[in-house]
ZAMAR-239135 format. One record per residue (C-alpha): residue in one letter; x, y, z. Coordinates in steps of 0.05 Angstrom, whole numbers, padded with zeros to 5 digits, always signed. Each point is the difference from the previous one (the first is absolute). Example, Ala and Ser with C-alpha at 12.3 -4.5 7.8 and 13.67 -1.06 7.14 Angstrom:
BEGIN
A+00246-00090+00156
S+00027+00069-00013
This chain:
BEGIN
X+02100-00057-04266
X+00077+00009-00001
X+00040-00067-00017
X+00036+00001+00055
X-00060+00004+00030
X-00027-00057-00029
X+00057-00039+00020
X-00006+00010+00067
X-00075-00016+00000
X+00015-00064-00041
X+00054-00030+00039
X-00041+00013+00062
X-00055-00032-00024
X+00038-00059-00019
X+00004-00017+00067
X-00065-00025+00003
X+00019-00044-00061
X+00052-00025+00042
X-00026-00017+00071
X-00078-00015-00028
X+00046-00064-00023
X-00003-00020+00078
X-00078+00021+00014
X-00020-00044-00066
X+00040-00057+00002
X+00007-00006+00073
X-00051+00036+00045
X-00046-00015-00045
X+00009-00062-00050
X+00047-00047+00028
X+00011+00009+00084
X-00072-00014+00019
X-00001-00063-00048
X+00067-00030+00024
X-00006+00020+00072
X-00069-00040+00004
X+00023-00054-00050
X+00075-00016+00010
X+00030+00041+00069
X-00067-00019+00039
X-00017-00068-00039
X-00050-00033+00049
X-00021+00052+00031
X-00076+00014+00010
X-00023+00057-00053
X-00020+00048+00058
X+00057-00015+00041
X+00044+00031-00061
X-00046+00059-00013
X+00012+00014+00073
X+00073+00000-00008
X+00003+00032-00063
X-00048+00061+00030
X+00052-00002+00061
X+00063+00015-00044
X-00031+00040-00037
X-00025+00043+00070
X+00062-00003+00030
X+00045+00031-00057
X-00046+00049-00014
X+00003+00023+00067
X+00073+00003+00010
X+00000+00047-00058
X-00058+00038+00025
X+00042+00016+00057
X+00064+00018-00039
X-00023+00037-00057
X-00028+00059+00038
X+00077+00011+00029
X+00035-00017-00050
X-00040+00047-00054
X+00020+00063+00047
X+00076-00025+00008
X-00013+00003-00075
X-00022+00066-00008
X+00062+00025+00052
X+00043-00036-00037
X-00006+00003-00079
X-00006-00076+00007
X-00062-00019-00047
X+00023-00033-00047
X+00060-00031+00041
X-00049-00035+00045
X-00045-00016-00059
X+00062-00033-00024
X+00024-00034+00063
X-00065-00035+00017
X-00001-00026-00071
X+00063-00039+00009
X-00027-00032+00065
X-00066-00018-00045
X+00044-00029-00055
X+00039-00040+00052
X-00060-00027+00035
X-00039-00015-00061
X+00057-00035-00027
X+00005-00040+00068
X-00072-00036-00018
X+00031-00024-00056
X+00041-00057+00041
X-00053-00008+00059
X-00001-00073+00001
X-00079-00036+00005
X-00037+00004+00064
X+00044+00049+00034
X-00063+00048+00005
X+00034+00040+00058
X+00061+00025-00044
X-00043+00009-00066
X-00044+00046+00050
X+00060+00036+00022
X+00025+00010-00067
X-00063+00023-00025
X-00015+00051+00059
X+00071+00037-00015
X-00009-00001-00063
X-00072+00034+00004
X+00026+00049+00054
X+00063+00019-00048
X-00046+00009-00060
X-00051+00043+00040
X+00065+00038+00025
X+00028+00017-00064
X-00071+00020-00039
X+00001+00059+00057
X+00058+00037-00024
X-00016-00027-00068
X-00065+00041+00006
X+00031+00055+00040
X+00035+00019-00053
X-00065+00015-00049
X+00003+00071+00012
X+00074+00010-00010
X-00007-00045-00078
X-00062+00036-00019
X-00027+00070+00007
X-00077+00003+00032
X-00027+00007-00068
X+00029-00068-00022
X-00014-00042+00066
X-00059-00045-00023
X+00045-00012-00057
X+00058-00018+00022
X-00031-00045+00049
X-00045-00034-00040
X+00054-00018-00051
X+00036-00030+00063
X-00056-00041+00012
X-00006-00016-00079
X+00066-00026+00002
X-00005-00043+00063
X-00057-00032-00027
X+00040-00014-00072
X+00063-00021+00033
X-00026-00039+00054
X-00050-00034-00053
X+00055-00012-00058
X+00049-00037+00067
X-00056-00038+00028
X-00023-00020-00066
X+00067-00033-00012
X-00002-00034+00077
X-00067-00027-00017
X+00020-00024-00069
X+00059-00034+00037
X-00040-00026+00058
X-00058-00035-00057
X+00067-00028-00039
X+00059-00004+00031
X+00029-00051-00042
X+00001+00052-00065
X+00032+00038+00045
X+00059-00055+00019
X-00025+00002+00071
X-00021-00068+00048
X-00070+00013+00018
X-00054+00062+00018
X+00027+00008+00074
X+00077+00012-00029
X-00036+00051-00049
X-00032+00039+00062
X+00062+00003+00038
X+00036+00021-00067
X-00047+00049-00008
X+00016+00037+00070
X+00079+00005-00010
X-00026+00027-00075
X-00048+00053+00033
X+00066+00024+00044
X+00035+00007-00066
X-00046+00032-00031
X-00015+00056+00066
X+00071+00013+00004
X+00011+00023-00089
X-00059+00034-00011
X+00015+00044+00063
X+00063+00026-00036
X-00034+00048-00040
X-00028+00037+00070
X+00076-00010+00025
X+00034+00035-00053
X-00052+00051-00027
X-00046+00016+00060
X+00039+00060+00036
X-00006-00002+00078
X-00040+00072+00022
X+00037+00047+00012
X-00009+00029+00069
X+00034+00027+00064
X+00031-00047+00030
X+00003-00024+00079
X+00066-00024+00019
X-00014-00029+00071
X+00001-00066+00013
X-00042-00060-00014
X-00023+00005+00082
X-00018+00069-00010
X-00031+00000-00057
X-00043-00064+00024
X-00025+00040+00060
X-00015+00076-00042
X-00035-00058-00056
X-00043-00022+00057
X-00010+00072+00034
X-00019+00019-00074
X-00043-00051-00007
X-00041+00019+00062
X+00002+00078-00033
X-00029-00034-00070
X-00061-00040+00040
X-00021+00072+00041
X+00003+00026-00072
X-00037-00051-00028
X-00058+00007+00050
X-00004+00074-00020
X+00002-00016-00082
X-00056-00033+00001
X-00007-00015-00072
X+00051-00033+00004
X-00007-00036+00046
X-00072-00023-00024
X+00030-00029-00053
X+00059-00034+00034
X-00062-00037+00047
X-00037-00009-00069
X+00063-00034-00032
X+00013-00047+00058
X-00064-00022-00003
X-00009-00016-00078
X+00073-00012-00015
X-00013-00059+00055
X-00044-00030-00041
X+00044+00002-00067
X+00055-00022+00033
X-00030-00058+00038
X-00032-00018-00074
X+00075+00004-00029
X+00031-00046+00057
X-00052-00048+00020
X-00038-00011-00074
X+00044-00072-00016
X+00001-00027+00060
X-00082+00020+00011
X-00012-00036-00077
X+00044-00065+00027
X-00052-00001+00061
X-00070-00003-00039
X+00041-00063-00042
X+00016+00040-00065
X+00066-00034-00032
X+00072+00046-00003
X+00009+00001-00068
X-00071+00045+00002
X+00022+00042+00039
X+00057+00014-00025
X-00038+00015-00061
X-00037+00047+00030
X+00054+00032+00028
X+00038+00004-00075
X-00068+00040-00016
X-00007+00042+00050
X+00077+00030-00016
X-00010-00001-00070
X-00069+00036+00001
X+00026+00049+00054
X+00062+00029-00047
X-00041+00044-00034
X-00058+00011+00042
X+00057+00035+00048
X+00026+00045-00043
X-00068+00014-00026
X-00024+00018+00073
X+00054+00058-00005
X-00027+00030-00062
X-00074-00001+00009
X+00014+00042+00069
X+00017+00066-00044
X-00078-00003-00010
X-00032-00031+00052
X+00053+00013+00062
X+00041-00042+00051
X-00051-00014+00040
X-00064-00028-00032
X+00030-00057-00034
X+00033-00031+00060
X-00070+00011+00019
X-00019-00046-00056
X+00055-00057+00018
X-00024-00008+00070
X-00077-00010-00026
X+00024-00047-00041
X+00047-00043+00050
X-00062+00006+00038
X-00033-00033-00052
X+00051-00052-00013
X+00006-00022+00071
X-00082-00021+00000
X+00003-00037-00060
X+00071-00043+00026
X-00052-00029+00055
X-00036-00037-00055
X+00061-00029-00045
X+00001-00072-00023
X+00019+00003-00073
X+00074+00017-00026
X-00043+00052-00043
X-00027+00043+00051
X+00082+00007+00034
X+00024+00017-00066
X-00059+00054-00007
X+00013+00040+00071
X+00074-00006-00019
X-00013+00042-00056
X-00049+00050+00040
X+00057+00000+00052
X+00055+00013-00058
X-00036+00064-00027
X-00003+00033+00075
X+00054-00029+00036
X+00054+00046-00026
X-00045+00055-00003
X-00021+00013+00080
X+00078-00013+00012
X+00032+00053-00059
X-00068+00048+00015
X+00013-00005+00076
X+00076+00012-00006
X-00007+00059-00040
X-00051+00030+00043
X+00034-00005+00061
X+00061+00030-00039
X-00030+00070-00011
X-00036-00003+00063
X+00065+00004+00035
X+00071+00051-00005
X+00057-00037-00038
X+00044+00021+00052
X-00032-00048+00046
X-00017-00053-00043
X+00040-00049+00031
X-00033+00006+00066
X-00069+00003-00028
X+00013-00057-00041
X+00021-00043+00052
X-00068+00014+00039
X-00033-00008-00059
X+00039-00072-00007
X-00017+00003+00065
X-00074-00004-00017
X+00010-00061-00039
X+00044-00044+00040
X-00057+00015+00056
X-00048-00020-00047
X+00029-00056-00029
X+00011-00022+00080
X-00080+00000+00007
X-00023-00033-00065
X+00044-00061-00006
X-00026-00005+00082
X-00075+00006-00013
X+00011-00058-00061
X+00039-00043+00042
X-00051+00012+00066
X-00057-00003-00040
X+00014-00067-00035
X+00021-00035+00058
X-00061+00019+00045
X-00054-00012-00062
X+00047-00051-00030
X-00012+00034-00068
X+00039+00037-00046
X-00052+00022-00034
X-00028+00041+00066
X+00065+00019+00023
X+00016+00046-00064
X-00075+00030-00005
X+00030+00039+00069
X+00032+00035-00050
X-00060+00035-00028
X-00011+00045+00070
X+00079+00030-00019
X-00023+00025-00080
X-00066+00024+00029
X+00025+00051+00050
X+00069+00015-00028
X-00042+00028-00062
X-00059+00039+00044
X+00069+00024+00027
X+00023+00023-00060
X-00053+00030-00030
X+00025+00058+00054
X+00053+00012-00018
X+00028+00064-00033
X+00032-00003-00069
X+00059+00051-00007
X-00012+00034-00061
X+00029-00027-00058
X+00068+00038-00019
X+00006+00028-00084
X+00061-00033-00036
X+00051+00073-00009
């Protein structure tokens, strides 16, 4: 591999270093705990699941609706890594916004946090639109596996900071765990906005033709092409097997990802275990990511994603009978060796199932995909706890989602594996 090349690959994949700062610390670690604990203090435990699930629904359907268009004007344009760019600034700014949310003003922490998730979803479509421009076919389920590697690191070394400043705040010169949180937020927004430098200054926007109509235009051909990509979908049906499979399991991981703090708060384990858990699960997952891109040269793409989803499926039974701190800190490691692997795998798949020259507008159906799913799973958690008045039944829904999305996979079509030159 050329050094250049390697350049380009590493500064892409530092991007996921960067924004995994924002999935770690504050989708995952830190939001759930302080929108139940200090923006919703009072509230009843389902009552704040409910919301959470809500904000969570609504942002990822705004995005589902934009990222379709917007991954075509993409394409027209030569705008990847522009909008990729752009919609990290409004994630930065909204993230940092949290960060001076006074208490009980639930309404404007929910806003905050449903722009934030929308801008983050936003920019990781151009992020991963650009995969087959940074890497050639042969070096996809590297590249994107590293990416993954080095979310997982970055986001783990950040939120292992936040959590060492949340536990002692005064070695840290700071007035109490609740100024350490909102600390922690403006920190994730500094952190977002240096480590996306690298992808700034050494990540070169494709090369294409480009359209020089107007934004109006090019909104109504994205939208006409859009409608040309679904008829085309229908009639690839490999395809689009595995873009029904990957709604279906990714729904599950995702839900998992979003929901796993607040779920652990409901059945009365104590933050500071979960945020344990969660310090695990990102340290355990750095190099069970990158080692799901090197074991594919000899078993393929597709049969270890198989793997990930029997295990979630796994790991979503046994969360119905937790009680000890143990047995969280046990499926957060199970969870840490597959999480990053069904994301890089799935990526990476999808990547040489599809023409570069359209990944923009592939990858915002495929985005797509999981904004729709991530619509229905937060939904059947915050349903299904409400009407059984369990957590513990609400997430077991989430079994029926890894159970067909794999029978769906199994399917599928691997492209053949393309020789290094």
């Amino acid at each position: 591999m050329e050094r250049a090349q390697k350049k380009q690959i590493f500064s892409w994949a530092l991007y996921d270093w960067a924004n995994s700062a924002y999935s770690t610390t504050v989708m995952a670690g830190f939001f759930p705990i302080f929108f139940k604990k200090f923006w919703s203090d009072g509230a009843d435990a389902i009552v704040t699941t409910a919301r959470l699930g809500t904000a969570i629904a609504v942002s990822s359907l705004a995005i589902a609706l934009l990222s379709p268009t917007l991954g075509v004007v993409a394409d027209l344009k030569g705008f990847k890594k522009l909008f990729c760019l752009l919609f990290t600034a409004v994630g930065v700014i909204s993230c940092a916004w949290m960060g001076f949310i006074p208490a009980g003003d639930w309404v404007s922490a929910m806003w905050a946090y449903g722009i934030a998730m929308m801008a983050f979803n936003a920019s990781s479509v151009f992020y991963d639109s650009l995969l087959p421009y940074v890497a050639e076919p042969h070096q996809m389920d590297y590249a994107s596996s590293l990416g993954y590697a080095m979310g997982y690191l970055g986001g783990g070394v950040l939120f292992l900071i936040n959590v060492l400043m949340y536990l002692f705040p005064e070695k840290f010169g700071i007035a109490d765990g609740a100024t350490a949180i909102q600390i922690s937020f403006v920190m994730v927004a500094v952190w977002w906005t240096v480590f996306s430098l690298p992808l700034a200054k050494n990540v070169r926007e494709p090369e294409i033709a480009v359209n020089k109509d107007n934004v109006v235009k090019l909104t109504l051909m994205s939208l006409r092409i859009l409608g040309q990509t679904l008829k085309k979908l229908v009639r690839e049906k490999n395809i689009l097997i595995f873009m029904v499979s990957y709604w279906l399991y990714i729904d599950g991981v995702y839900t998992v990802m979003t929901m796993a703090v607040d779920y652990g708060l409901s059945i009365g384990f104590e933050a500071k275990d979960l945020i344990a858990a969660l310090l695990i699960t990102q340290f355990i997952g750095f190099p069970c990511a990158y080692y799901f891109g090197v074991v594919t040269s000899r078993w393929g793409t597709k049969l270890p994603i198989l793997a990930c989803i029997v295990m979630y499926s796994i790991t979503v039974i046994l969360s119905t009978g937790m009680k000890e701190a143990w047995h969280f800190y046990m499926l957060a490691m199970v969870i840490g060796m597959f999480q990053g692997g069904v994301q890089s795998l799935s990526r990476s798949l999808f990547g040489r199932m599809i023409r570069k020259e359209e990944s923009g507008e592939y990858f915002g159906l495929f985005n797509l995909v999981g904004r729709f799913a991530s619509i229905l799973g937060p939904v059947v958690v915050a349903v299904g706890v409400t009407v059984t008045s369990s957590s513990r039944w609400g997430m077991l829904g989430l079994l029926i989602l890894f159970v067909s999305g794999g029978a769906l996979l199994a399917l599928v079509k691997e492209p053949a594996r393309p020789q290094a030159p």
